[in-house]
C-alpha positions as CSV (number, residue, x, y, z in Angstrom):
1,X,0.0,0.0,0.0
2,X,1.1,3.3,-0.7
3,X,-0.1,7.0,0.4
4,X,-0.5,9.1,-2.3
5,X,-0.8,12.9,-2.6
6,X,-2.2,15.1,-5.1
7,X,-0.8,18.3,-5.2
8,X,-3.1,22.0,-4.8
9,X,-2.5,22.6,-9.2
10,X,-4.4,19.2,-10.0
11,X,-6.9,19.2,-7.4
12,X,-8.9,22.1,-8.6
13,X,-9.7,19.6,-11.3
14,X,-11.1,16.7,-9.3
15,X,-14.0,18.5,-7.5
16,X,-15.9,15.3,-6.7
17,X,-14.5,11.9,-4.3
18,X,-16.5,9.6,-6.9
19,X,-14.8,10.8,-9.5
20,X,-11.1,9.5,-8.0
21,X,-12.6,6.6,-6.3
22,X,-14.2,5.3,-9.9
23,X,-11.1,6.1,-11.5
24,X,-9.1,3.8,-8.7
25,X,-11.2,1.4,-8.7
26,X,-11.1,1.1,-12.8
27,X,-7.0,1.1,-12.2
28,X,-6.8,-1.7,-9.6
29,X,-10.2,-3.2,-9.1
30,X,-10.0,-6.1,-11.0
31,X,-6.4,-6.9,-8.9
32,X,-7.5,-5.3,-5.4
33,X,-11.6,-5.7,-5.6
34,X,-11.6,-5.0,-1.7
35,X,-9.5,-2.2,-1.3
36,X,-10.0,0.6,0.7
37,X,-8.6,4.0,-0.8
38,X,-9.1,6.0,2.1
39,X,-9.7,9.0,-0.1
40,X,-9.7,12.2,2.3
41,X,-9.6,16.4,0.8
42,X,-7.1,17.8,3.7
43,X,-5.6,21.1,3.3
44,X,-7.1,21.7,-1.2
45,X,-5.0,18.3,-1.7
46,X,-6.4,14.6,-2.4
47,X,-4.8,12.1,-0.4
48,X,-5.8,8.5,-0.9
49,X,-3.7,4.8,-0.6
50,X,-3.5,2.6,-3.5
51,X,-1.9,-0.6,-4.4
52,X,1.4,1.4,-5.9
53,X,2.0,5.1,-6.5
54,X,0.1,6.8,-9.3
55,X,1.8,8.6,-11.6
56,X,0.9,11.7,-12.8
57,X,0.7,10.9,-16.7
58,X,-2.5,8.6,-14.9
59,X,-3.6,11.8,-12.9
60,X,-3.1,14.4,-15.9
61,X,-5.8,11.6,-18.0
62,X,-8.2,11.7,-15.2
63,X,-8.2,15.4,-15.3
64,X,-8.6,15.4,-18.9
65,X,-11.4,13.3,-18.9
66,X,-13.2,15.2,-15.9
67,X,-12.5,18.7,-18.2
68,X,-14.4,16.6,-21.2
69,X,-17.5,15.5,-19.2
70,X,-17.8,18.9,-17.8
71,X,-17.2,20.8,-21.3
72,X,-19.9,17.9,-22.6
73,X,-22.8,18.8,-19.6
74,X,-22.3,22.9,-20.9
């Protein structure tokens, strides 16, 4: 298990817990189906434990793909 910690500049893109929770559990769900990710919003960062460290490539998708589905709802 490792903690990981999203810094302030990408979590003023992930607004909602559900949105990093689906986007864990599509990463490691089929390997981890019972994992708890802990996700907490302390201090404008997530925090949340996962099988390994994300890296930010993964986190700079999930941000592009919660920019699209907002710019698709407008």
């Amino acid at each position: 298990m490792v903690f990981n910690v999203l810094d302030p500049a990408q979590t003023r893109y992930i607004v909602n817990e559900e949105d990093l929770e689906s986007f864990l559990k599509e990463k490691y769900g089929k390997e981890h189906p019972d994992f708890d990710y802990n996700i907490e919003h302390v201090c404008d960062r997530w925090t949340f434990e996962a099988p390994e460290q994300v890296e930010e490539d993964e986190i700079r998708r999930l941000i592009d793909d919660i920019e699209k589905r907002v710019k698709e709802k407008t």
